[in-house]
C-alpha positions as a Markdown table, in Angstrom:
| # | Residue | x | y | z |
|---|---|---|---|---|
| 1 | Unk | -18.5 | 0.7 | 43.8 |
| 2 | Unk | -16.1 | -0.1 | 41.0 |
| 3 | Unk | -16.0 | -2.7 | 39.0 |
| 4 | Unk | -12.8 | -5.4 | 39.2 |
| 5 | Unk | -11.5 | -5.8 | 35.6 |
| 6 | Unk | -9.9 | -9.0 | 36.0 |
| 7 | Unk | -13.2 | -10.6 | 37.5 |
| 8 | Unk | -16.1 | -8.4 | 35.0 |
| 9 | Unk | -15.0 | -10.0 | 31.3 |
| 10 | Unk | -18.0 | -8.8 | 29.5 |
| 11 | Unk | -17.7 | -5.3 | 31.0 |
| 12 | Unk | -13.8 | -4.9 | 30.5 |
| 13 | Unk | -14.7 | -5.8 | 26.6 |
| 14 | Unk | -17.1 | -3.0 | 26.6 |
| 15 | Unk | -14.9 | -0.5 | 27.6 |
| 16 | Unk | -12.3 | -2.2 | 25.2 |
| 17 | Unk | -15.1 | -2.1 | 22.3 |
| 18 | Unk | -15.2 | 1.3 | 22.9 |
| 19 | Unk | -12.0 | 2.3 | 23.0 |
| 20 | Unk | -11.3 | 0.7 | 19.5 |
| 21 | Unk | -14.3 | 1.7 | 18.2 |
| 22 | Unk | -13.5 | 5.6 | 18.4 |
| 23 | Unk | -10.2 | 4.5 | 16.9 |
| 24 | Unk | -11.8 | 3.1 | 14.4 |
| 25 | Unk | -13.8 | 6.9 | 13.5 |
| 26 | Unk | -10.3 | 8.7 | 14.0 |
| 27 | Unk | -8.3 | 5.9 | 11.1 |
| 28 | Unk | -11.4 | 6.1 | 8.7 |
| 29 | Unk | -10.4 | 10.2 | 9.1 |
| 30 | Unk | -6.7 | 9.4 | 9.2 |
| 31 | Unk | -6.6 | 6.9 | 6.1 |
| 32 | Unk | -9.6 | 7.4 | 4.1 |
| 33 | Unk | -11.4 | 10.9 | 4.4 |
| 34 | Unk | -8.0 | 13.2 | 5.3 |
| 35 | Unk | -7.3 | 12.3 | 2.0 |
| 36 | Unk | -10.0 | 13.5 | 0.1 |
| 37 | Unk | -10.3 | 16.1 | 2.7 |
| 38 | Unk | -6.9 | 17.7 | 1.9 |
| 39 | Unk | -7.9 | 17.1 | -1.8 |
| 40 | Unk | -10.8 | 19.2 | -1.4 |
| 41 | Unk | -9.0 | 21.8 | 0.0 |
| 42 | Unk | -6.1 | 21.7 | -3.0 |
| 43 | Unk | -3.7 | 20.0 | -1.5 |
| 44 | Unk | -1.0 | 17.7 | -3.5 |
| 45 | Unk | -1.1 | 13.8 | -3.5 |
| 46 | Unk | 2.6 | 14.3 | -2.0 |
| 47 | Unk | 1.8 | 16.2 | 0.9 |
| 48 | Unk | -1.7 | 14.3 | 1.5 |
| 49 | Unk | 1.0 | 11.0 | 1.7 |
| 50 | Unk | 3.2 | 13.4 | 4.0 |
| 51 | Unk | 0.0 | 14.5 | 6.2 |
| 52 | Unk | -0.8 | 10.6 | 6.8 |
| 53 | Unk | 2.8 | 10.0 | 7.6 |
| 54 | Unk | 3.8 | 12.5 | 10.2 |
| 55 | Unk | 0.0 | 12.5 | 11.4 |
| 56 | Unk | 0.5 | 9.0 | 11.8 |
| 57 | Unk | 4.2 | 9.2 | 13.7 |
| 58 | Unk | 3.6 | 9.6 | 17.6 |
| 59 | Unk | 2.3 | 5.7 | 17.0 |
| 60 | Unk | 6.0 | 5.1 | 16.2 |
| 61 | Unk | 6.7 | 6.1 | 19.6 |
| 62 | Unk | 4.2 | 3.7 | 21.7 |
| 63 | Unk | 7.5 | 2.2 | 23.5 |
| 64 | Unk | 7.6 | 5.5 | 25.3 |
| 65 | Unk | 4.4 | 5.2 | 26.0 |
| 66 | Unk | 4.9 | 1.9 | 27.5 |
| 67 | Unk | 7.3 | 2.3 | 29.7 |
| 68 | Unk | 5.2 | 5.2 | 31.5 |
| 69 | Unk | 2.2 | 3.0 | 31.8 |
| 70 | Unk | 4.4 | 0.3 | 32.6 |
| 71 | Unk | 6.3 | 2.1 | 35.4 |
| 72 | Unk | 4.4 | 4.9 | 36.8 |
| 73 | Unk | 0.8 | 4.4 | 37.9 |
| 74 | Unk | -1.1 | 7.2 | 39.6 |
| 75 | Unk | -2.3 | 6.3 | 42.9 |
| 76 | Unk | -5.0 | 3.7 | 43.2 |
| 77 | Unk | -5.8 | 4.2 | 39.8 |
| 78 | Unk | -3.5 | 1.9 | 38.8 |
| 79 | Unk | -0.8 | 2.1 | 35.9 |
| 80 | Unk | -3.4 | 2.1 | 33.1 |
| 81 | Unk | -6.7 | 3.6 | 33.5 |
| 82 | Unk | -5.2 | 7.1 | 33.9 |
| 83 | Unk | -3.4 | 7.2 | 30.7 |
| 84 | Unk | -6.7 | 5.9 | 29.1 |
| 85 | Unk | -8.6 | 9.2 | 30.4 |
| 86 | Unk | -5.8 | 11.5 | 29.6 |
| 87 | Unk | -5.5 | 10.5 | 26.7 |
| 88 | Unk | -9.5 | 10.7 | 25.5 |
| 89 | Unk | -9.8 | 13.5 | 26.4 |
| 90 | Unk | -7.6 | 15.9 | 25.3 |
| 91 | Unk | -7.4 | 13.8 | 21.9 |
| 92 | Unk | -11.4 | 14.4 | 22.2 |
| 93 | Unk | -9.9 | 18.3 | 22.3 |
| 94 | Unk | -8.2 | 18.6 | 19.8 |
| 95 | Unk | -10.8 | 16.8 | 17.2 |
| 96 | Unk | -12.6 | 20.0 | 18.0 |
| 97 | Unk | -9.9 | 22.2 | 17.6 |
| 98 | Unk | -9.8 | 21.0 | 13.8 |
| 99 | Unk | -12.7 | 22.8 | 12.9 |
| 100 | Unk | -11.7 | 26.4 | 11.9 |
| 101 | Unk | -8.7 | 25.3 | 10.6 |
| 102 | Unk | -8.0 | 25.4 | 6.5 |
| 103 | Unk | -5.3 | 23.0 | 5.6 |
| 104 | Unk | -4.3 | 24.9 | 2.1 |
| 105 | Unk | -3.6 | 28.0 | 4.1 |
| 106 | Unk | -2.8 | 26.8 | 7.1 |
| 107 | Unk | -1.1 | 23.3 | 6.6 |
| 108 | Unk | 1.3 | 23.1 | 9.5 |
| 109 | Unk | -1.5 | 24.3 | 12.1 |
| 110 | Unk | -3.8 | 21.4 | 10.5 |
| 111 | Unk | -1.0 | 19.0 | 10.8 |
| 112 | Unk | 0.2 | 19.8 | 14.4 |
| 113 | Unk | -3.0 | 19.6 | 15.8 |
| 114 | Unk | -3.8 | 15.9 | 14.4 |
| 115 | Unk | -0.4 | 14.8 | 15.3 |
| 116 | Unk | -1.3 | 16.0 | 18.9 |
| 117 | Unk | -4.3 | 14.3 | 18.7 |
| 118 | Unk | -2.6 | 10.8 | 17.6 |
| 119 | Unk | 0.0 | 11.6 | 20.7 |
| 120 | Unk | -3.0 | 11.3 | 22.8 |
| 121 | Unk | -5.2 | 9.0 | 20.9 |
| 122 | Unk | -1.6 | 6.6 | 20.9 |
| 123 | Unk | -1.1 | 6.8 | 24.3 |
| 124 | Unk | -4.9 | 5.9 | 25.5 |
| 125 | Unk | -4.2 | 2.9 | 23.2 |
| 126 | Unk | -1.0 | 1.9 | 24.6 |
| 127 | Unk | -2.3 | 1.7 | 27.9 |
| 128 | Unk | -5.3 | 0.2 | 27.0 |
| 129 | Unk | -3.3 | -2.7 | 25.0 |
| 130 | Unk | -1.4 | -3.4 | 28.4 |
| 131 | Unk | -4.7 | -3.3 | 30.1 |
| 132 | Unk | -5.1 | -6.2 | 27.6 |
| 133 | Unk | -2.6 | -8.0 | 28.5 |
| 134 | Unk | -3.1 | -8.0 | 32.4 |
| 135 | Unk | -6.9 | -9.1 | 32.1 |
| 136 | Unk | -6.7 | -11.8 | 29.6 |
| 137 | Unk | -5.9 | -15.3 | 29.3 |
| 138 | Unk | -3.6 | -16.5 | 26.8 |
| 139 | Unk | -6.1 | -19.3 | 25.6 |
| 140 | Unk | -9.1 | -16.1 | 25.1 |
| 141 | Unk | -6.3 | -13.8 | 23.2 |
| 142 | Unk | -8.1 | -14.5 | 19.9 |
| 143 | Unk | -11.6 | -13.7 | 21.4 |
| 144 | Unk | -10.4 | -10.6 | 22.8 |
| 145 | Unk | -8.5 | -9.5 | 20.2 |
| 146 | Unk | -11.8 | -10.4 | 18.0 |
| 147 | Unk | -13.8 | -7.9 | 20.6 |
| 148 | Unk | -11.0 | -5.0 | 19.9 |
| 149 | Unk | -10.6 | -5.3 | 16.4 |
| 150 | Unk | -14.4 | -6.2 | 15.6 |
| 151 | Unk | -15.6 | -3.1 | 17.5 |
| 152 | Unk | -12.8 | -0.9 | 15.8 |
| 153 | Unk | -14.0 | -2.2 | 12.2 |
| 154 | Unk | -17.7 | -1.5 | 13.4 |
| 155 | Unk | -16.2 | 2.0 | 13.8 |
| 156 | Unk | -14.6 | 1.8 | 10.6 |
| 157 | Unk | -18.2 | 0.9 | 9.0 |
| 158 | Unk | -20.1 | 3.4 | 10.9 |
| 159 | Unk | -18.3 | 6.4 | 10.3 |
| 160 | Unk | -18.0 | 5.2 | 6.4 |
| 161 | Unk | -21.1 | 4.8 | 6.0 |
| 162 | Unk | -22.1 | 8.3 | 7.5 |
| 163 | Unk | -19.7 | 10.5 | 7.1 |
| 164 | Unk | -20.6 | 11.3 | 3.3 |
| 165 | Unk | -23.7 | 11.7 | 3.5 |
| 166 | Unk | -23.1 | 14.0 | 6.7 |
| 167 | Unk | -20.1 | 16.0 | 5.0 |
| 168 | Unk | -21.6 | 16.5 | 1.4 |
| 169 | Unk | -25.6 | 17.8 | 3.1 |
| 170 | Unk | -23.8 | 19.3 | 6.6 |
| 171 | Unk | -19.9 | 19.9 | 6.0 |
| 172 | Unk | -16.6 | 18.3 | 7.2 |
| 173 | Unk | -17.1 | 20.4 | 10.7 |
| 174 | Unk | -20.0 | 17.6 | 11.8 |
| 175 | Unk | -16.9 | 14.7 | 11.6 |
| 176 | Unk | -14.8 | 16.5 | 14.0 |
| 177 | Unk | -17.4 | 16.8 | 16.8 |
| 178 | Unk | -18.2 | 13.3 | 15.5 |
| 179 | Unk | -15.1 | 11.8 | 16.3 |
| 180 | Unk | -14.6 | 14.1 | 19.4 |
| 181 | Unk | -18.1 | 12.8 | 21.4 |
| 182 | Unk | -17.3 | 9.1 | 20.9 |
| 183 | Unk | -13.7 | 10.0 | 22.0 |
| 184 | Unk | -15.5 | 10.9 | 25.4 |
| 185 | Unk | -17.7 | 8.2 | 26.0 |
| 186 | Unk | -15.5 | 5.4 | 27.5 |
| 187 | Unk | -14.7 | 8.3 | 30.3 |
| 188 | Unk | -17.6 | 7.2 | 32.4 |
| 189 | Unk | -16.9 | 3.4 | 32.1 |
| 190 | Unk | -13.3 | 4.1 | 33.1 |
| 191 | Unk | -13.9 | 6.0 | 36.4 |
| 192 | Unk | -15.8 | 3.2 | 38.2 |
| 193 | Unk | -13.1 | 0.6 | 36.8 |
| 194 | Unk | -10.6 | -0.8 | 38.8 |
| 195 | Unk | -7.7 | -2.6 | 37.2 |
| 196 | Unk | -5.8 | -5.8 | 38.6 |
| 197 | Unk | -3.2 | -4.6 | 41.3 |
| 198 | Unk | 0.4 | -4.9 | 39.8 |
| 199 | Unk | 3.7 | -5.2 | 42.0 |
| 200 | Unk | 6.3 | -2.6 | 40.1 |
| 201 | Unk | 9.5 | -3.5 | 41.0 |
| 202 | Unk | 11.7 | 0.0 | 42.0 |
| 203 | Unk | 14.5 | -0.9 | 39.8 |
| 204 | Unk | 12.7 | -0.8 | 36.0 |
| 205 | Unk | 13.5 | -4.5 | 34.5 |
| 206 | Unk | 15.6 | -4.1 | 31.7 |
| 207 | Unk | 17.0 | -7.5 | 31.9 |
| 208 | Unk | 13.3 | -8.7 | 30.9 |
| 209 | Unk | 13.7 | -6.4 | 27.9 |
| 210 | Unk | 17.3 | -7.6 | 27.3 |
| 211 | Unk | 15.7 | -11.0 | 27.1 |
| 212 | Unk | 13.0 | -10.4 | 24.9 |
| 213 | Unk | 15.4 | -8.7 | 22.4 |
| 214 | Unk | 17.6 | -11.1 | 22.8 |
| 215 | Unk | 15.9 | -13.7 | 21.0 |
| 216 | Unk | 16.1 | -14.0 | 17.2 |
| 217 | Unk | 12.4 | -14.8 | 16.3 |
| 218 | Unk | 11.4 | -11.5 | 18.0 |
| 219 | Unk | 13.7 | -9.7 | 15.2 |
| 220 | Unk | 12.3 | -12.0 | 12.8 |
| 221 | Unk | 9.0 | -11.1 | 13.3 |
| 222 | Unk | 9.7 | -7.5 | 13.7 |
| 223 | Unk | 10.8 | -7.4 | 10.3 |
| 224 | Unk | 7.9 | -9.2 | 9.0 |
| 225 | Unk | 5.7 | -6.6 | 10.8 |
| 226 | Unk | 7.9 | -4.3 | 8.6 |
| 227 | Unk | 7.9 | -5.5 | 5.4 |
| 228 | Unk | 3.8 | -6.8 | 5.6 |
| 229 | Unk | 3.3 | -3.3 | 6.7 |
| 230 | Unk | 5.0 | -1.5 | 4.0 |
| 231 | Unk | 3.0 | -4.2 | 1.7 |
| 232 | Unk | -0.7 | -3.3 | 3.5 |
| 233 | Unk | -0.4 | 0.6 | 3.4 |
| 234 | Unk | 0.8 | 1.5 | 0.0 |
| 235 | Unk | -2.5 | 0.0 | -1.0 |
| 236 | Unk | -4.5 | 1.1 | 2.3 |
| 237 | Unk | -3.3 | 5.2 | 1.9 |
| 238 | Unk | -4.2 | 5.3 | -1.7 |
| 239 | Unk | -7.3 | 3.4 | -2.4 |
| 240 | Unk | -9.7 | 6.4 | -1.4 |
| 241 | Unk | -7.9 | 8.6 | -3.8 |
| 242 | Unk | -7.8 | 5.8 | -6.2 |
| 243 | Unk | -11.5 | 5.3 | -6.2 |
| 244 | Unk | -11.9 | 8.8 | -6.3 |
| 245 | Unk | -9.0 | 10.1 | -9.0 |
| 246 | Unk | -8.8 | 7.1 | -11.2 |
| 247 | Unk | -12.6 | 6.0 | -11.4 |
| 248 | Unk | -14.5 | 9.3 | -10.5 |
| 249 | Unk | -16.4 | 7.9 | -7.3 |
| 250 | Unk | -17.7 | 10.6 | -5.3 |
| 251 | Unk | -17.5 | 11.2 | -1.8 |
| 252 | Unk | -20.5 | 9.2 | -0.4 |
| 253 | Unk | -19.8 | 6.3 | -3.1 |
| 254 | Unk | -16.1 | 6.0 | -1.4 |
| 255 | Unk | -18.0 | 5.7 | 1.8 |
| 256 | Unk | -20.5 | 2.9 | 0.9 |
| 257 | Unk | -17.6 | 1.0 | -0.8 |
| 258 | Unk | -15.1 | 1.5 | 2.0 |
| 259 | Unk | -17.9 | 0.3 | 4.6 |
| 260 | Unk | -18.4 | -2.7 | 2.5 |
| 261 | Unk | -15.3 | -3.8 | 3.2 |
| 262 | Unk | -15.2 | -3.1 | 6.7 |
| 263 | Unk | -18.0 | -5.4 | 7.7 |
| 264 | Unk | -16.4 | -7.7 | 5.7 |
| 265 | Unk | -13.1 | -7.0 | 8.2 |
| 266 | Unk | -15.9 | -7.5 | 10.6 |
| 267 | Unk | -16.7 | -10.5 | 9.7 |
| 268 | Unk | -13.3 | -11.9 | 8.9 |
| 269 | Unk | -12.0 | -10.6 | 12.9 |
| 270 | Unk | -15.0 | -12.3 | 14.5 |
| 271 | Unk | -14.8 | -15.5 | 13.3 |
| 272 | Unk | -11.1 | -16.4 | 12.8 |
| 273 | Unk | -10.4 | -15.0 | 16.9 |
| 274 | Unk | -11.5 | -19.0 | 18.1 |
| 275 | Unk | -10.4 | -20.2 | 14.9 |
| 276 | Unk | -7.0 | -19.0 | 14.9 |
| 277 | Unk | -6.2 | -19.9 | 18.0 |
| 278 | Unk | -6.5 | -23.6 | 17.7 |
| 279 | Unk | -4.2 | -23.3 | 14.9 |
| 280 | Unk | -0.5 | -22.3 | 14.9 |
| 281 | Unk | 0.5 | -18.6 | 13.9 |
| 282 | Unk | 3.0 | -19.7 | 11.5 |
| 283 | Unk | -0.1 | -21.5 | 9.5 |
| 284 | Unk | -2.4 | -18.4 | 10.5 |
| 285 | Unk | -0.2 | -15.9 | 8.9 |
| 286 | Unk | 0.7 | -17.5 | 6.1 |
| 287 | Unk | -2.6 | -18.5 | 4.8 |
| 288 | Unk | -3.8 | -14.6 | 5.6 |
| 289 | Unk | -0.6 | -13.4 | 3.7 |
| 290 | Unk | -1.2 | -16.0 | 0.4 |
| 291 | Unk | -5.2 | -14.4 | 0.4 |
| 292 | Unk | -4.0 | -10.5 | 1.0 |
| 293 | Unk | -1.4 | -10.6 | -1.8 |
| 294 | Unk | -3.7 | -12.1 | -4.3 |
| 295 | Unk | -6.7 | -9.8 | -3.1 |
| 296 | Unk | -4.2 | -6.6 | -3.7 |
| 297 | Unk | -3.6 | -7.7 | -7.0 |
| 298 | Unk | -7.0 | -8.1 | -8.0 |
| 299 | Unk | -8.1 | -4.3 | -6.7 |
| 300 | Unk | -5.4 | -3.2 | -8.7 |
| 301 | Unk | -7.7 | -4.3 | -12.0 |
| 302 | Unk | -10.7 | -2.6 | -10.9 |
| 303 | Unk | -12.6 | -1.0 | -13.4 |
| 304 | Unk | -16.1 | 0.1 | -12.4 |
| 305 | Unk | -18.5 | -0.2 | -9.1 |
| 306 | Unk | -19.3 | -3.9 | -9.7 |
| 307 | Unk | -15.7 | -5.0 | -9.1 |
| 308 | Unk | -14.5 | -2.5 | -6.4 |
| 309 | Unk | -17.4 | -4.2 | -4.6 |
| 310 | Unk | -16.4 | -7.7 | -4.8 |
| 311 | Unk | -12.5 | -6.9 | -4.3 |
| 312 | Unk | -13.4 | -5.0 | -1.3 |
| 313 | Unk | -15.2 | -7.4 | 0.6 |
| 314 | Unk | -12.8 | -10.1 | -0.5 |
| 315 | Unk | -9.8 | -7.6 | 0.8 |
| 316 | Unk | -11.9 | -6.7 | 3.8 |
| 317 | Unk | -12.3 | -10.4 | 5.1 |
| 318 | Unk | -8.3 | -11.1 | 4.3 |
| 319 | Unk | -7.4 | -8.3 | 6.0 |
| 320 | Unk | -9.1 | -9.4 | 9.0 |
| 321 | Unk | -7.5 | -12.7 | 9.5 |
| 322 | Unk | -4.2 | -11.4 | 8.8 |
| 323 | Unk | -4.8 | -8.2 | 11.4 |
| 324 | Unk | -6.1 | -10.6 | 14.1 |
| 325 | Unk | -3.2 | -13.6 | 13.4 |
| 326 | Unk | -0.9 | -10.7 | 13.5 |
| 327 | Unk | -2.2 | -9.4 | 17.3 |
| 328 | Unk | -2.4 | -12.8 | 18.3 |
| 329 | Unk | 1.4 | -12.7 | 17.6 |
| 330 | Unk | 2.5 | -10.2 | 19.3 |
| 331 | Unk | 0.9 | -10.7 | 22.8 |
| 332 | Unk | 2.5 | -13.9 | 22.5 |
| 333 | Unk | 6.2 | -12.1 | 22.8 |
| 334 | Unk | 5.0 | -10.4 | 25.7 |
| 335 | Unk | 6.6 | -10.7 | 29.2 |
| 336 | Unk | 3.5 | -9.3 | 31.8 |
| 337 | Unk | 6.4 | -7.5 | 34.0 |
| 338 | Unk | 6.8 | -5.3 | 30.2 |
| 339 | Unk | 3.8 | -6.3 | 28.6 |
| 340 | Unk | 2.9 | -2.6 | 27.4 |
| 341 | Unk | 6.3 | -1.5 | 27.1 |
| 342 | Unk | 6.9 | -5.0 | 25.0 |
| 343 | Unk | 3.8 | -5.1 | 23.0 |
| 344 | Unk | 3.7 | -1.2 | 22.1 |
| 345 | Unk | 7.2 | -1.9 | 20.4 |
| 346 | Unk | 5.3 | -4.2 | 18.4 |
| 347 | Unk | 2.7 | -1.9 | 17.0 |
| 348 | Unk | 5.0 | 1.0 | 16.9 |
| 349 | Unk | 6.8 | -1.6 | 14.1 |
| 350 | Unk | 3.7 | -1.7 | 12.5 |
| 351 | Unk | 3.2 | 1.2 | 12.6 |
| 352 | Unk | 6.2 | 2.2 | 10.9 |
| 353 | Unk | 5.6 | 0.0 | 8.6 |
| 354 | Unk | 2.4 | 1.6 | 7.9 |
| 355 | Unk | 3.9 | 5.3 | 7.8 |
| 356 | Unk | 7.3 | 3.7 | 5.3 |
| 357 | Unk | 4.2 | 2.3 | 2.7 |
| 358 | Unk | 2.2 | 5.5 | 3.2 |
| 359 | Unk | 4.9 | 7.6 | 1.8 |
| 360 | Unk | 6.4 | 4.7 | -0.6 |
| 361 | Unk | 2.6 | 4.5 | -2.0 |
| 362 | Unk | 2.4 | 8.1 | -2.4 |
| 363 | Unk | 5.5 | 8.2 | -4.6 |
| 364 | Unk | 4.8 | 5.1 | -6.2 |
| 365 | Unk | 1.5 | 6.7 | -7.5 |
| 366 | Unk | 3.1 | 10.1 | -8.5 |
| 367 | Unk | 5.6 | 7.9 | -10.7 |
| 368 | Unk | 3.9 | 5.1 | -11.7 |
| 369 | Unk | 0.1 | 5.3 | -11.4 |
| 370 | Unk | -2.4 | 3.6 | -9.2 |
| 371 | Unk | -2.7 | 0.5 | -10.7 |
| 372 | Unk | 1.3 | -0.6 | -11.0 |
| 373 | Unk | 1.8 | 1.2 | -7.1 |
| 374 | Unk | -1.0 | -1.8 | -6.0 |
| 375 | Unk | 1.1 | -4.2 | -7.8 |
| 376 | Unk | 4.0 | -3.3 | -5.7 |
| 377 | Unk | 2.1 | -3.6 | -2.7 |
| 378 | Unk | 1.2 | -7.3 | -3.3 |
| 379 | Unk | 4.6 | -8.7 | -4.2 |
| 380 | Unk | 6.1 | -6.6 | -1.3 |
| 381 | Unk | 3.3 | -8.4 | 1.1 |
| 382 | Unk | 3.6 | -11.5 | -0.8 |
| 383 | Unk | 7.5 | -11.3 | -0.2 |
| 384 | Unk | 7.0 | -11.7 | 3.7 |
| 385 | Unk | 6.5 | -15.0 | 3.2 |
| 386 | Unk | 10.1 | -15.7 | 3.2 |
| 387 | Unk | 10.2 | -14.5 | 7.1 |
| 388 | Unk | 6.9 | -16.5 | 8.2 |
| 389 | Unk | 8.7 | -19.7 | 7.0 |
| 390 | Unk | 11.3 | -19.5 | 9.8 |
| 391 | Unk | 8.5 | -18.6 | 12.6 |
| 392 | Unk | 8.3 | -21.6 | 15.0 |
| 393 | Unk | 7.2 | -21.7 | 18.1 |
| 394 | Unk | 6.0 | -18.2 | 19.3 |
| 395 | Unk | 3.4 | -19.2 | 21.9 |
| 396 | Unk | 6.2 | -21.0 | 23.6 |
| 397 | Unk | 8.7 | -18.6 | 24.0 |
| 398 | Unk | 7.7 | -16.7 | 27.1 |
| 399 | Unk | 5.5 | -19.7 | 28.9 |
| 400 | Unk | 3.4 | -17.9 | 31.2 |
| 401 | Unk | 4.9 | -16.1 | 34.6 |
C-alpha cells in the first residue's frame, strides 16, 4: 500500500533527506574535488572554472523543468514522483560512466557526461522542490527547508570526510560508484509514495506567471539572488584549490577542513529553520549577508591550518543561515498552481549566479591571486545589501490559495 505524502510528514522528509543528501555527494564532486581532480589530471585553473560552469548549466534551466513537472504528470503517479525516478537514475548512470574517462585527453567526453548527469540530477530536484511545495505548510517551511538543506550538508560532510582518504589508498574510480549508489537509494521510497492529487487546468496558467513577474519585489529579489550569488561562488569554486595551491594542503587535509565546515552549515541550517521563521526575511537575510561578507574576508587572510579551521566553521555556520533565509524566500513567491515552474526560476537565478562567480573567481584568481579574488567576493556579497533594504513584505505577497 503506498504511503500518502501529504498525511506521512516524517516519511516525506526521509525521502526529501535523501534526495538532498546525494546532492550533497554530487556538489562536494562538482565544487570541491572536480577541482583537484582536473588538477590532477593537468588541467588549467581556467578550464577547471569553465568545467564547473558549463557542468553546472542545465541548473540554469530548472524553469523548463518546471513547467514539465508542473504540467504533465504520468498517470497516477502524479506530476512529481516520476521525474524524481527518472532523473536518479540515469544521473546514477552516468556517475558510472565517468570512470574510464581521462579529462586531459578526453575533456569534452568528461564534460558532456557530468553535464548530462546535472540534467538529470536538476530535474529530480526540480520536481522534488515542487513536491516541497505541495506537502508543506507555510508556517513549517523553515523546518523543512532545515530537513533538505541539513541532510544535503550531512552529504556534504560525509563525502568530505571520506573521499580522501578513499581516493588517495583506492583511486577517484571508488567516488563515482559512490555517488552513483546513493543516487539509487531514494528509488524504493519513491515507488510506494503517493503524492497529493493536483487539478491541472488544460489551458497552462500563464496569467499566474504574468502575475508573479509582474510584481517588482520578485525582480528585486532576483537580482539579489544574482548578485549574493556571484559574491558566494567566487569564494565557494576556488577555496579547494586555494587550500591546495596557495597553502600546500593535501588531498585528505582539504577534506577534513572542508567537512569542518559543513557540520558547521549543519548546524547553522538546523537551528535557524524555527528561528527564522518567527523573524522577518528582510532581518533574516541581512543579518546572514553582514556575517557572510565579514567571514569571506577573514578566509581571505588565512595563513596555516589553525585559521582555515576557525574561518571555516565560522563561514560554514554563515552560510547556513543565509542558504536557509534565502529558501525560505523563495517559496514565499510561489503560487501552488506554478509552484515548481515558479520556484525553479528561483534557483535557476541562483544558480546563475553561482555559474557568473565561478567563472569571475576563476579569472579573478588567474589575474589577481587568491587572496584579493576573496576580497572581491565579500564586497560584491556585502553590496547586496543595497537590494535587501527595499525587501518588505514577501510572506504577504501571494497569501495562500
Amino acid at each position: 500500500m503506498k504511503k500518502e505524502l501529504s498525511k506521512h510528514q516524517n516519511f516525506r522528509y526521509l525521502i526529501f533527506g535523501m534526495i538532498y543528501l546525494h546532492q550533497g555527494f554530487i556538489e562536494v564532486f562538482m565544487y570541491i574535488y572536480m577541482a583537484l581532480y582536473l588538477l590532477s589530471f593537468g588541467v588549467s585553473i581556467l578550464y577547471i572554472g569553465l568545467s564547473i560552469a558549463i557542468g553546472t548549466a542545465p541548473w540554469i534551466i530548472k524553469p523548463i523543468y518546471g513547467i514539465l513537472s508542473d504540467r504533465k504528470g504520468i498517470g497516477k503517479w502524479g506530476r512529481r514522483l516520476p521525474y524524481m525516478l527518472v532523473g536518479s537514475f540515469f544521473a546514477a548512470i552516468l556517475f558510472f560512466m565517468l570512470i574510464p574517462v581521462d579529462p586531459s585527453t578526453g575533456w569534452i567526453v568528461f564534460v558532456s557526461i557530468i553535464t548530462l548527469a546535472n540534467f538529470f540530477n536538476a530535474f529530480c530536484d526540480t520536481a522534488t522542490d515542487g513536491l516541497i511545495v505541495d506537502t508543506t505548510e507555510p508556517e513549517k517551511r523553515g523546518a523543512a527547508q532545515s530537513v533538505c538543506w541539513g541532510s544535503k550538508f550531512v552529504g556534504y560532510v560525509t563525502a568530505a570526510l571520506l573521499v580522501g582518504f578513499m581516493i588517495e589508498i583506492i583511486g577517484w574510480g571508488l567516488y563515482f560508484i559512490f555517488m552513483g549508489f546513493f543516487l539509487l537509494m531514494p528509488i524504493p521510497l519513491l515507488l510506494i509514495s503517493q503524492e497529493p492529487s493536483y487539478d491541472v487546468s488544460e489551458k497552462f496558467p500563464m496569467q499566474d506567471i504574468k502575475d508573479t513577474f509582474k510584481e517588482k519585489l520578485v525582480w528585486l529579489v532576483l537580482i539579489f539572488f544574482i548578485v549574493a550569488g556571484i559574491g558566494l561562488n567566487i569564494i565557494l569554486s576556488m577555496l579547494p584549490l586555494f587550500f591546495t595551491l596557495e597553502l600546500n594542503f593535501n588531498l585528505s587535509l582539504v577534506g577534513i577542513i572542508m567537512s569542518v565546515g559543513y557540520v558547521s552549515f549543519l548546524i547553522g541550517c538546523i537551528i535557524s529553520g524555527p528561528i527564522l521563521d518567527k523573524l522577518s526575511r528582510r532581518t533574516s537575510i541581512t543579518v546572514s549577508i553582514i556575517f557572510l561578507s565579514i567571514i569571506i574576508f577573514l578566509v581571505s587572510l588565512t595563513l596555516n591550518i589553525l585559521m582555515a579551521i576557525i574561518f571555516m566553521v565560522l563561514a560554514g555556520l554563515s552560510w547556513g543561515i543565509f542558504q536557509i533565509a534565502q529558501m525560505m524566500l523563495s517559496m514565499d513567491l510561489c503560487k501552488k498552481s506554478i509552484s515548481a515552474t515558479i520556484y525553479s526560476c528561483y534557483m535557476s537565478v541562483i544558480n546563475l549566479g553561482g555559474t557568473l562567480g565561478t567563472i569571475i573567481g576563476a579569472l579573478l584568481v588567474i589575474t589577481y591571486g587568491f587572496r584579493i579574488a576573496f576580497i572581491v567576493a565579500a564586497f560584491v556579497a556585502l553590496s547586496s545589501l543595497i537590494l535587501v533594504y527595499f525587501m518588505k513584505g514577501t510572506e504577504d505577497l501571494f497569501p495562500e490559495e
